[in-house]
Each structure stands twice: as C-alpha cells, then as structure tokens.
N, CA, C and O atoms as a GROMACS GRO file, in nm:
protein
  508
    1UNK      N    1   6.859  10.856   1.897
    1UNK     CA    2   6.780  10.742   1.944
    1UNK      C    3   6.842  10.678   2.069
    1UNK      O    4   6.769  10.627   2.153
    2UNK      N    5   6.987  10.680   2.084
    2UNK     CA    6   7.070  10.672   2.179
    2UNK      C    7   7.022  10.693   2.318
    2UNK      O    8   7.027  10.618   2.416
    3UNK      N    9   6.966  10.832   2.303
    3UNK     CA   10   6.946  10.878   2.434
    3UNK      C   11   6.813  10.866   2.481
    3UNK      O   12   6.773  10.897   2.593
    4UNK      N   13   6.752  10.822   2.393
    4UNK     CA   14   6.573  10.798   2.416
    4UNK      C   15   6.637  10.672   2.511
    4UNK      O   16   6.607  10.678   2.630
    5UNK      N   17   6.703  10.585   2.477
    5UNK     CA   18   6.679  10.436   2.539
    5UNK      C   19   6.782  10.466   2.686
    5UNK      O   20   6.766  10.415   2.797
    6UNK      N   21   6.894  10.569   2.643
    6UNK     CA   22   6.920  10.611   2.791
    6UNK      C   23   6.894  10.618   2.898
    6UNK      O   24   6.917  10.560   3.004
    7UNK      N   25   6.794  10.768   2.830
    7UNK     CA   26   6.687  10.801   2.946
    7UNK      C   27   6.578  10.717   2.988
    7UNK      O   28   6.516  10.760   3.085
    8UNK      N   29   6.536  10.593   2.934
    8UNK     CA   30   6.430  10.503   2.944
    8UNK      C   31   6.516  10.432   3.104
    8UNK      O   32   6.492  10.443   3.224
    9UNK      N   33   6.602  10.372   3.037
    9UNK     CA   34   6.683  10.281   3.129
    9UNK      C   35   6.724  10.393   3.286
    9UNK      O   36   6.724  10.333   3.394
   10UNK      N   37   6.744  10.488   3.288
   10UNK     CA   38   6.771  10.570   3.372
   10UNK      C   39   6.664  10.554   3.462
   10UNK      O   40   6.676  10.506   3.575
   11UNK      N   41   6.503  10.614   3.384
   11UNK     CA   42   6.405  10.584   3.439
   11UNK      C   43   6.359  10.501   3.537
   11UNK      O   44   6.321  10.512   3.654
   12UNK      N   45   6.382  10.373   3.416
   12UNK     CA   46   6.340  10.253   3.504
   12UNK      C   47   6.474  10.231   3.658
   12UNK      O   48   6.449  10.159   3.755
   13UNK      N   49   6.579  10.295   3.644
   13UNK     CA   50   6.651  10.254   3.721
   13UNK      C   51   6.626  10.313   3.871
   13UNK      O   52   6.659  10.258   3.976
   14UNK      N   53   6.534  10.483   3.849
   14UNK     CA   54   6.508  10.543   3.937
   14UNK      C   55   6.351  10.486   4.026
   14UNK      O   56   6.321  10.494   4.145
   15UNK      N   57   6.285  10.436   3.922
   15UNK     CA   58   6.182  10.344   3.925
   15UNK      C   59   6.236  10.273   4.046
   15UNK      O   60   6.189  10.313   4.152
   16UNK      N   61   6.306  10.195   4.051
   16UNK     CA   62   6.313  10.043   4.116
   16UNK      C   63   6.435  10.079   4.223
   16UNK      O   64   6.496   9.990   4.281
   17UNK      N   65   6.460  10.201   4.238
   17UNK     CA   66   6.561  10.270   4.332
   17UNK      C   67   6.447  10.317   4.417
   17UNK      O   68   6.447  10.262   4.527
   18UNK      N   69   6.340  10.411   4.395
   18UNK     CA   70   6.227  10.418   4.498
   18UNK      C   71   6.152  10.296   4.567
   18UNK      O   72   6.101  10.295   4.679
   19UNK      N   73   6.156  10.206   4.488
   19UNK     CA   74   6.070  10.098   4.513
   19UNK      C   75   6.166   9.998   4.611
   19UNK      O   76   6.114   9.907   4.675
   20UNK      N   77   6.331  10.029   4.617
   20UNK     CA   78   6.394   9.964   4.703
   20UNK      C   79   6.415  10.053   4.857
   20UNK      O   80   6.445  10.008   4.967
   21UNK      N   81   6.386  10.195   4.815
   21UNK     CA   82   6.352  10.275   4.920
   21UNK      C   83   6.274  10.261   4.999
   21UNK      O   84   6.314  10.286   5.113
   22UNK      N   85   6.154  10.225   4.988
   22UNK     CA   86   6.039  10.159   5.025
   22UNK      C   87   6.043  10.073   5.099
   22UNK      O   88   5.994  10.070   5.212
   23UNK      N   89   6.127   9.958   5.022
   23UNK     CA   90   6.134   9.809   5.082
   23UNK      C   91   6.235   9.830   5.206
   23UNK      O   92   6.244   9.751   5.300
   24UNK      N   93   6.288   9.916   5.196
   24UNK     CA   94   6.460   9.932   5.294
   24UNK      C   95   6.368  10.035   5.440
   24UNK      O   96   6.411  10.018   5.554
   25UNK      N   97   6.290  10.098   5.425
   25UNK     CA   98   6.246  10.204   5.502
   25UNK      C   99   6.115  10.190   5.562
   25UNK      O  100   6.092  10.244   5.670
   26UNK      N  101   6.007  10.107   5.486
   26UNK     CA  102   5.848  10.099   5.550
   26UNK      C  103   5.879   9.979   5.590
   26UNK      O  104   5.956   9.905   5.529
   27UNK      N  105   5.827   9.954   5.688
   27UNK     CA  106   5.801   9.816   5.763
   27UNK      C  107   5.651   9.726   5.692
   27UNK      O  108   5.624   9.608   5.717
   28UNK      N  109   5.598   9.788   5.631
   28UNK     CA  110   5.504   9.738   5.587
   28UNK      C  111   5.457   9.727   5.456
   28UNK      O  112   5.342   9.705   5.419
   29UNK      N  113   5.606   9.753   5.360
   29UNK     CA  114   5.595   9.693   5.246
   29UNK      C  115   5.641   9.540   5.267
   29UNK      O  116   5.601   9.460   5.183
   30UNK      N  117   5.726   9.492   5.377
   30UNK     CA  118   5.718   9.356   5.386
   30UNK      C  119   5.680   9.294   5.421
   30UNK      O  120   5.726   9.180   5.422
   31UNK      N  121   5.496   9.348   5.508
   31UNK     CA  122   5.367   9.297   5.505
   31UNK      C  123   5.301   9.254   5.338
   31UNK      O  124   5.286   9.144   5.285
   32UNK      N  125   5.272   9.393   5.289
   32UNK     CA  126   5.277   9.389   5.140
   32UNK      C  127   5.353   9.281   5.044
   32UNK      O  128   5.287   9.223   4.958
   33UNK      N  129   5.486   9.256   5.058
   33UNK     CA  130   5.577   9.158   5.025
   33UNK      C  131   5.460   9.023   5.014
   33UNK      O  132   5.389   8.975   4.925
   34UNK      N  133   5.488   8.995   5.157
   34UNK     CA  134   5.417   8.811   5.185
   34UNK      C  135   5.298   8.761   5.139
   34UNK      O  136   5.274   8.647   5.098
   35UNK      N  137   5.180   8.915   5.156
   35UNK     CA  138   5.088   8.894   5.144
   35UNK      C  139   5.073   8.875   4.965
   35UNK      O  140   5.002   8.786   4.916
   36UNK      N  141   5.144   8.963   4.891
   36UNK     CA  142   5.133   8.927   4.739
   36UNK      C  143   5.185   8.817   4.703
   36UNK      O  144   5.144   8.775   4.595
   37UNK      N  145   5.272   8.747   4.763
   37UNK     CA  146   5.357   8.652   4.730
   37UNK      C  147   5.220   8.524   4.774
   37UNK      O  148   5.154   8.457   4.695
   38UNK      N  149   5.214   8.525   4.886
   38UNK     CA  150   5.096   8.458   4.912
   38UNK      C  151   4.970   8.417   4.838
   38UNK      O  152   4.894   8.321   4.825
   39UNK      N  153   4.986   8.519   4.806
   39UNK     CA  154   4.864   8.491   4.729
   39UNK      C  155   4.808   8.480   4.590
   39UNK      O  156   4.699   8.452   4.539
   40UNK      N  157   4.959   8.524   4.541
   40UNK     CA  158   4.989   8.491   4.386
   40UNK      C  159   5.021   8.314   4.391
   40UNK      O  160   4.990   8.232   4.304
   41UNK      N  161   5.092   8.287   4.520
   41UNK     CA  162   5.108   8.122   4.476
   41UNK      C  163   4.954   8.042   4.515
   41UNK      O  164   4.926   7.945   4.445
   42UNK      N  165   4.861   8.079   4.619
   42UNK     CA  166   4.731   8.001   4.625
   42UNK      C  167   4.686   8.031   4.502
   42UNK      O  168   4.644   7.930   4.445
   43UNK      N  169   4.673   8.175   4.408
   43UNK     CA  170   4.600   8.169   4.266
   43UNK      C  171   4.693   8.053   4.190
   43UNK      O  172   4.624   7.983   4.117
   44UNK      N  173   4.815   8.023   4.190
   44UNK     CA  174   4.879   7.949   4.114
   44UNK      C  175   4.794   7.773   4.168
   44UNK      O  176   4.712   7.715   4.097
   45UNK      N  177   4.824   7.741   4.251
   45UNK     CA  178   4.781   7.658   4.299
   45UNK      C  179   4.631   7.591   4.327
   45UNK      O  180   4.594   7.479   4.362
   46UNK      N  181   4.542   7.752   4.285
   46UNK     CA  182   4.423   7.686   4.248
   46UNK      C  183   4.352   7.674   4.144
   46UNK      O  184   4.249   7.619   4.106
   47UNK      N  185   4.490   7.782   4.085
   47UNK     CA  186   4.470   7.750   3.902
   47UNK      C  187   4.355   7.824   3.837
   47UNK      O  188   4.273   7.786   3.754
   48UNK      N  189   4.371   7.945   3.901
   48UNK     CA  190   4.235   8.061   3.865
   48UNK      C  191   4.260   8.048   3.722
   48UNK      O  192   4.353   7.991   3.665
   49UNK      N  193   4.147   8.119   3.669
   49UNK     CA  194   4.079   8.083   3.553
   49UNK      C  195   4.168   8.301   3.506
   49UNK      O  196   4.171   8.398   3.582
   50UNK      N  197   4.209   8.292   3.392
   50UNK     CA  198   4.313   8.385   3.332
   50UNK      C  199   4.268   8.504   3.376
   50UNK      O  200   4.353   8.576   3.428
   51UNK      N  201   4.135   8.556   3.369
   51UNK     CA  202   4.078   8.666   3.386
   51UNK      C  203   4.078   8.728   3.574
   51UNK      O  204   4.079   8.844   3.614
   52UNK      N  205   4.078   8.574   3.669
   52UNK     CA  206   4.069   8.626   3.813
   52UNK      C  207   4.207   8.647   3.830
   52UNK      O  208   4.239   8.727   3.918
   53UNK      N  209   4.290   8.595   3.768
   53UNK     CA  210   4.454   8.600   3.799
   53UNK      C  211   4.490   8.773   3.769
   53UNK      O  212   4.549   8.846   3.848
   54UNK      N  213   4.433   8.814   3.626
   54UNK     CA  214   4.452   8.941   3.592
   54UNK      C  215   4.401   9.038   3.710
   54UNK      O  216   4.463   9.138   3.748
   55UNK      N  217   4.257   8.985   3.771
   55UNK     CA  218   4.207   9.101   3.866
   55UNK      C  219   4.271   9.138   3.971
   55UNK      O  220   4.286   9.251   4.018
   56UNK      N  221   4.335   8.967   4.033
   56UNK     CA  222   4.428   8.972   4.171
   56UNK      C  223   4.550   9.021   4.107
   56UNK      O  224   4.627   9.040   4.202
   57UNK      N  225   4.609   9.052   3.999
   57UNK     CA  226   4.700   9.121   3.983
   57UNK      C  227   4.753   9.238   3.988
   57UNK      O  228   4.862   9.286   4.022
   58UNK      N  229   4.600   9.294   3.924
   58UNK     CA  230   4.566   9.442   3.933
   58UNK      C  231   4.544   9.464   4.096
   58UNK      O  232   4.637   9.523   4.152
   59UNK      N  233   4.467   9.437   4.153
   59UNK     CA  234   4.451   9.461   4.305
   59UNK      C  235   4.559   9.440   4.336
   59UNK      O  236   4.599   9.556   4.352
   60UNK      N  237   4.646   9.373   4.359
   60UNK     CA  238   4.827   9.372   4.432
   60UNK      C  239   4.874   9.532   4.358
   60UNK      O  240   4.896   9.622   4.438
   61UNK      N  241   4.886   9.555   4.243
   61UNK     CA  242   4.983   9.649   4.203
   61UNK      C  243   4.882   9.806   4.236
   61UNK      O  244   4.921   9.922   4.230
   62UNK      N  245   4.760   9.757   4.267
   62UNK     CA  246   4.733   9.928   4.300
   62UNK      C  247   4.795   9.934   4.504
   62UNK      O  248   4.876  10.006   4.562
   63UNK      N  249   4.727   9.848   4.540
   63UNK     CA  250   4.787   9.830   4.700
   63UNK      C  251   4.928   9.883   4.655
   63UNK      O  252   4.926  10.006   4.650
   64UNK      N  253   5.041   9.833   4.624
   64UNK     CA  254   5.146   9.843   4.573
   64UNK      C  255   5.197  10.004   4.576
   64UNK      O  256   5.272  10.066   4.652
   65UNK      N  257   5.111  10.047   4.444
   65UNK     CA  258   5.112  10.177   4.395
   65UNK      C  259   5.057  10.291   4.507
   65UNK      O  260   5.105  10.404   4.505
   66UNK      N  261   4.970  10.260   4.588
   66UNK     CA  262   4.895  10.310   4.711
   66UNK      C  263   5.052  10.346   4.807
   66UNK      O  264   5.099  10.450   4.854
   67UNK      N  265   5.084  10.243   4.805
   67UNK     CA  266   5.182  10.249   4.923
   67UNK      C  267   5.345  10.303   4.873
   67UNK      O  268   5.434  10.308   4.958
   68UNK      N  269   5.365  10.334   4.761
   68UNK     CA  270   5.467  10.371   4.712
   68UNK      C  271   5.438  10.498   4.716
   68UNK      O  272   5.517  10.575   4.770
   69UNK      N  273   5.300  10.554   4.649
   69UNK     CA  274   5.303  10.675   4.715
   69UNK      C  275   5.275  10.797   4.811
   69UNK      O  276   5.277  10.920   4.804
   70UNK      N  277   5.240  10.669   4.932
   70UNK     CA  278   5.201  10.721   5.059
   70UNK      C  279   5.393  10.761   5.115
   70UNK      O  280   5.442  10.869   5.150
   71UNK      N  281   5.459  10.619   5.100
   71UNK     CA  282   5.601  10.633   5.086
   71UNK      C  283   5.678  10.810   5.054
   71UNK      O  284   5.765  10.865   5.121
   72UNK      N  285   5.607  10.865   4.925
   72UNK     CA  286   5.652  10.986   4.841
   72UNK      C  287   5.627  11.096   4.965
   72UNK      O  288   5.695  11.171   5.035
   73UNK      N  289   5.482  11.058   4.950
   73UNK     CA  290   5.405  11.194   4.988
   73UNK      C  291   5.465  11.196   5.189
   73UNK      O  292   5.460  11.292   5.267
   74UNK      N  293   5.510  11.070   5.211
   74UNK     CA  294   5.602  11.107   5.391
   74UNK      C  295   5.712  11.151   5.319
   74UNK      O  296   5.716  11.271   5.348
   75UNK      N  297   5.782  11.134   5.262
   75UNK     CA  298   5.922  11.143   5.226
   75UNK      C  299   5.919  11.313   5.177
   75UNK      O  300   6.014  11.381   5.217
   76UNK      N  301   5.816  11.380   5.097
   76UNK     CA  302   5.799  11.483   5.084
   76UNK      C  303   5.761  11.588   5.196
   76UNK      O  304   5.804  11.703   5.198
   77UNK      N  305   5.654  11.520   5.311
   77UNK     CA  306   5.620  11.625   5.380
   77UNK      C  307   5.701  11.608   5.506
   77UNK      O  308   5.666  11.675   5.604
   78UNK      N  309   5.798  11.534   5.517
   78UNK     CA  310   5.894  11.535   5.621
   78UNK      C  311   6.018  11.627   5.524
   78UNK      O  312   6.075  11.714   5.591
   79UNK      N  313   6.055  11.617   5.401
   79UNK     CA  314   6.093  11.739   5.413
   79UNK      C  315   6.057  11.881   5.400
   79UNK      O  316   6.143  11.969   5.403
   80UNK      N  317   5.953  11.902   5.387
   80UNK     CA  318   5.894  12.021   5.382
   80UNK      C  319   5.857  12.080   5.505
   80UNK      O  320   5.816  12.196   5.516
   81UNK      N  321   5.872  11.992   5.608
   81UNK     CA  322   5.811  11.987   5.716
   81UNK      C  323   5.908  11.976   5.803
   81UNK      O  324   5.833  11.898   5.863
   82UNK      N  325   5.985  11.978   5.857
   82UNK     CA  326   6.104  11.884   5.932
   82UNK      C  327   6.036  11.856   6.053
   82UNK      O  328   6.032  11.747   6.110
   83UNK      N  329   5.969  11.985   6.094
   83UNK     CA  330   5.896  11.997   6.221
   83UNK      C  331   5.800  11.946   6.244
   83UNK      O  332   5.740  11.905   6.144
   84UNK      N  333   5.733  11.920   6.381
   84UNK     CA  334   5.598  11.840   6.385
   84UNK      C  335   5.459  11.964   6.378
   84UNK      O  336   5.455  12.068   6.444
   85UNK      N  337   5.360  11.919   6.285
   85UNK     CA  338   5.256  12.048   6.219
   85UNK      C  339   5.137  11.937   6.173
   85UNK      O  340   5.145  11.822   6.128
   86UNK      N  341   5.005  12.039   6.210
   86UNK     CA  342   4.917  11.972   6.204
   86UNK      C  343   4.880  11.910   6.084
   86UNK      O  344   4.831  11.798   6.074
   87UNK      N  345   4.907  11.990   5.992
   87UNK     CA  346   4.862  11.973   5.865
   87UNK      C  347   4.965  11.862   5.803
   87UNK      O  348   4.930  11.775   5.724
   88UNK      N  349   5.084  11.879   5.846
   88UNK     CA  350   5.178  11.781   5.793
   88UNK      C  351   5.102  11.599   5.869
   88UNK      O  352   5.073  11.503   5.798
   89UNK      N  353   5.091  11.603   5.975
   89UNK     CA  354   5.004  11.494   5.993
   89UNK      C  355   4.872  11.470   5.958
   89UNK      O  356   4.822  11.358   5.968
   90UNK      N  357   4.808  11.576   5.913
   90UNK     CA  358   4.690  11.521   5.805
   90UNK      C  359   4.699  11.460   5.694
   90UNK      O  360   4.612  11.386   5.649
   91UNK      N  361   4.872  11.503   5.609
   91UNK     CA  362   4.894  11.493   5.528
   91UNK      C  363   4.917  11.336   5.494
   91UNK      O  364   4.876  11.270   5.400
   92UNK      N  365   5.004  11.298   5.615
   92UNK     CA  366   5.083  11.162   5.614
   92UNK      C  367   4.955  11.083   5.667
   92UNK      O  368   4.961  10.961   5.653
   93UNK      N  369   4.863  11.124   5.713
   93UNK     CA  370   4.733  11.024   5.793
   93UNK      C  371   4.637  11.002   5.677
   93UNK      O  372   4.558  10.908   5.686
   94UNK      N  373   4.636  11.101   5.539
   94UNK     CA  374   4.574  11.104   5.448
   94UNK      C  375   4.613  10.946   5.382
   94UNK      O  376   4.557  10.838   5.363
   95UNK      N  377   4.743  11.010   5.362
   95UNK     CA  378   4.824  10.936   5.274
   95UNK      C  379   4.820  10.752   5.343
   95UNK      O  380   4.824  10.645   5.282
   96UNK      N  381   4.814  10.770   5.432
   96UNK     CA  382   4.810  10.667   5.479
   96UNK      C  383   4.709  10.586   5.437
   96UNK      O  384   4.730  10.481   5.377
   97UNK      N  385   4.543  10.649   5.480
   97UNK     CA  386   4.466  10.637   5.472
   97UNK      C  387   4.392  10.569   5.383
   97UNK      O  388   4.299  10.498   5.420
   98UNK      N  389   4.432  10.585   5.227
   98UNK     CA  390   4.451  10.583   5.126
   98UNK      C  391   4.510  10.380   5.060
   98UNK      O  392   4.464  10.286   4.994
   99UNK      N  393   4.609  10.412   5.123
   99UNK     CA  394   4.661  10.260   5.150
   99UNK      C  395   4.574  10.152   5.256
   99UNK      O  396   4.526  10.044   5.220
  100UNK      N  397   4.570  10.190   5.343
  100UNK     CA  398   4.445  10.112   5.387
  100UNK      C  399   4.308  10.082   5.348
  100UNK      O  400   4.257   9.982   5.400
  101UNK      N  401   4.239  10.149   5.265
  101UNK     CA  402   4.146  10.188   5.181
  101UNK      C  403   4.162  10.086   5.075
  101UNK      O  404   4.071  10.002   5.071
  102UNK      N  405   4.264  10.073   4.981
  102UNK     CA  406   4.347   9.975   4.915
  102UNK      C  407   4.352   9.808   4.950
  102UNK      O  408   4.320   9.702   4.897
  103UNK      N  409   4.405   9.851   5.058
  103UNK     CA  410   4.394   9.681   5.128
  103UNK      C  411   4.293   9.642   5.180
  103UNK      O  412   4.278   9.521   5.195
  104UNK      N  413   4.227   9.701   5.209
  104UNK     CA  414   4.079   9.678   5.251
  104UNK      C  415   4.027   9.606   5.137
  104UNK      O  416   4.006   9.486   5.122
  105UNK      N  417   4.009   9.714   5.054
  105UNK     CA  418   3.945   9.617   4.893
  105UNK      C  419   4.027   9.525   4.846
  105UNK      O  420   3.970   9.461   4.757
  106UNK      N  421   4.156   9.483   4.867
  106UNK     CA  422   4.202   9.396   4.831
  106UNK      C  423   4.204   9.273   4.867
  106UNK      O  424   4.224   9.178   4.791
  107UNK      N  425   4.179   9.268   5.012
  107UNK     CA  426   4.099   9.180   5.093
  107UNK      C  427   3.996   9.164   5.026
  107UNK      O  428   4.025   9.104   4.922
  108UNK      N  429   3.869   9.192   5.034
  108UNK     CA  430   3.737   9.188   4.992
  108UNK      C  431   3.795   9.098   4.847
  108UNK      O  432   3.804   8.976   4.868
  109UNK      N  433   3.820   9.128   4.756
  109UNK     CA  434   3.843   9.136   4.588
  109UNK      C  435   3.895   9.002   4.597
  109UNK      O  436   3.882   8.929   4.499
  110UNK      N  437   3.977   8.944   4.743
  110UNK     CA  438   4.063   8.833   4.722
  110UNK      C  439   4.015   8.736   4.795
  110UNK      O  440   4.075   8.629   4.790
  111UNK      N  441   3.868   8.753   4.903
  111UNK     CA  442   3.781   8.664   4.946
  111UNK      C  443   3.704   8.655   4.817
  111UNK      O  444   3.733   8.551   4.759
  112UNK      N  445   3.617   8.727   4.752
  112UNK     CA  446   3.539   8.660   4.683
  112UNK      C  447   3.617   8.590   4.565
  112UNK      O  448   3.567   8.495   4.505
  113UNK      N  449   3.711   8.628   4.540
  113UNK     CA  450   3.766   8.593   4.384
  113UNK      C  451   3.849   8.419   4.439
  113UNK      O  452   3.848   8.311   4.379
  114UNK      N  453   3.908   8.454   4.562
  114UNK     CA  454   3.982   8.296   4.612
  114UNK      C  455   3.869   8.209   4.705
  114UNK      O  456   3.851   8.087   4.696
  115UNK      N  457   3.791   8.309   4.805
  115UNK     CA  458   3.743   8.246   4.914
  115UNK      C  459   3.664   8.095   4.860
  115UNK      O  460   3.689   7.995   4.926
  116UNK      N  461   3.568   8.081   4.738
  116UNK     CA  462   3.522   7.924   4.715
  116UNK      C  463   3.593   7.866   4.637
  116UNK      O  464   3.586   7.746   4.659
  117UNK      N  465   3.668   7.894   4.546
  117UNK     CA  466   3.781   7.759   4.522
  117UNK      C  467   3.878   7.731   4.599
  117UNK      O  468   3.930   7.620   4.591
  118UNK      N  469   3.923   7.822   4.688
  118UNK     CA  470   4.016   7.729   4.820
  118UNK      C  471   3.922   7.685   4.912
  118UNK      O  472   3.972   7.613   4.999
  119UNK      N  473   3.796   7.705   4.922
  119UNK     CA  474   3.718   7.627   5.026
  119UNK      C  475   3.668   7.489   4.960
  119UNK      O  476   3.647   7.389   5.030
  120UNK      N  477   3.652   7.492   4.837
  120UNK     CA  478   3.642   7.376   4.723
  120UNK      C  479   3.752   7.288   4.733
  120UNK      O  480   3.747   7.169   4.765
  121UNK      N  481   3.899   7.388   4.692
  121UNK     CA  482   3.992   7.267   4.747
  121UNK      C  483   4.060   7.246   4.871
  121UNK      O  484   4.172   7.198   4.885
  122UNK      N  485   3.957   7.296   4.988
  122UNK     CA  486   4.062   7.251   5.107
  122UNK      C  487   3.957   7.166   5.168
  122UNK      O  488   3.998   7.094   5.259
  123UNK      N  489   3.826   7.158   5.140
  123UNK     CA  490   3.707   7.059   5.165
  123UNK      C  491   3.770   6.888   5.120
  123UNK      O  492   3.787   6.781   5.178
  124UNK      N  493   3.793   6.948   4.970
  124UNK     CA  494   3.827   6.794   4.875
  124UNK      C  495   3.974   6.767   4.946
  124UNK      O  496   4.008   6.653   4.915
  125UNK      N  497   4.050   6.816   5.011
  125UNK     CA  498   4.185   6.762   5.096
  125UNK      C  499   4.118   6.717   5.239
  125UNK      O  500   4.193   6.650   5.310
  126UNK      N  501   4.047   6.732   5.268
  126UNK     CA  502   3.983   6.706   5.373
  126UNK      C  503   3.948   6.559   5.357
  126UNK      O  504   4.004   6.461   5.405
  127UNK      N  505   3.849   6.566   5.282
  127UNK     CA  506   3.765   6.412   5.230
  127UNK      C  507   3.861   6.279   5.212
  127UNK      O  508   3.811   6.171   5.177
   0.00000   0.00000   0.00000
C-alpha cells in the first residue's frame, strides 16, 4: 500500500514539475496567470451564484489544460524535430491553435456569465 501512495505523490510531483515548466518557459502562461487570477477575484467580488463560479472554473482549467498541452506537444516536436520542417510547424500551429480556440470561449463564457452583474455593479458604484 506503501507504494500505491508513493507513486501517487511522485505523480503529483511530476504533475506540478510540468506545470512549473510551463510557467518558467511560455510567456503566456503568465498572461493565463492574471487573467485567471482576475477573474476568479471579480467572481469573488460579485459573489456569483455557486453554479457560475463552477463554470468559470471549469473554463480557466480547460484554457489551462489547452495550454499545458500545447506546452507538451512543442516540447515533443522540437525534440523530434530539432530541425525546422513543415509539418513540425503545423504541428506546433495546431497545437497552438487549439489554445486560442480555448480562450476565445473563455472570453465569450466570461462576458456572458460576468458581463451584467459587473455592469449591475459598476452602474450602482457609479450612482
């Protein structure tokens, strides 16, 4: 049983070793960074109702997940690749692609779900 919780902890350790790879190497997981942070404190602050908090949650961690493994799939085809090849830039433009695709809807998902109660409460700060 020892080694079940070993290997768990190992896991998670390799887990959050990619995910600091990420943070140390893309310039635009610390776009990703602000923007979740951002916008987890306006849901805090406008006091979404349990179910929109869950959705903007889910939308952050697929963006997230999008970009961790656009992260993989460069990290893989640069080594498979060392060289510059067409297909290897389809690959990484895919991958890319993919993540933008992501944030796109996450945008969208986070105007309608925030856009009228922060316009509700930035009207009533107004008044």
């Amino acid at each position: 049983m020892s080694n079940f919780f070993r290997s768990r902890a190992r896991s998670f350790r390799n887990a959050f070793s990619g995910w600091e790879y990420a943070l140390r190497t893309q310039p635009n997981t610390w776009i990703h960074t602000a923007f979740s942070l951002a916008v987890l404190i306006v849901c805090a602050w406008l006091r979404l109702p349990p179910r929109d908090f869950a959705i903007i949650i889910v939308t952050i961690a697929l963006v997230w997940a999008a970009e961790l493994i656009n992260t993989a799939i460069e990290a893989a085809i640069d080594l498979a690749s060392p060289n510059q090849h067409p297909l290897a830039k389809a690959g990484k433009d895919a991958a890319a692609g993919a993540v933008l695709v992501t944030s796109v809807g996450a945008v969208l998902i986070g105007l309608l779900i925030l856009g009228p109660p922060l316009w509700d409460k930035l009207q009533s700060l107004i008044r």
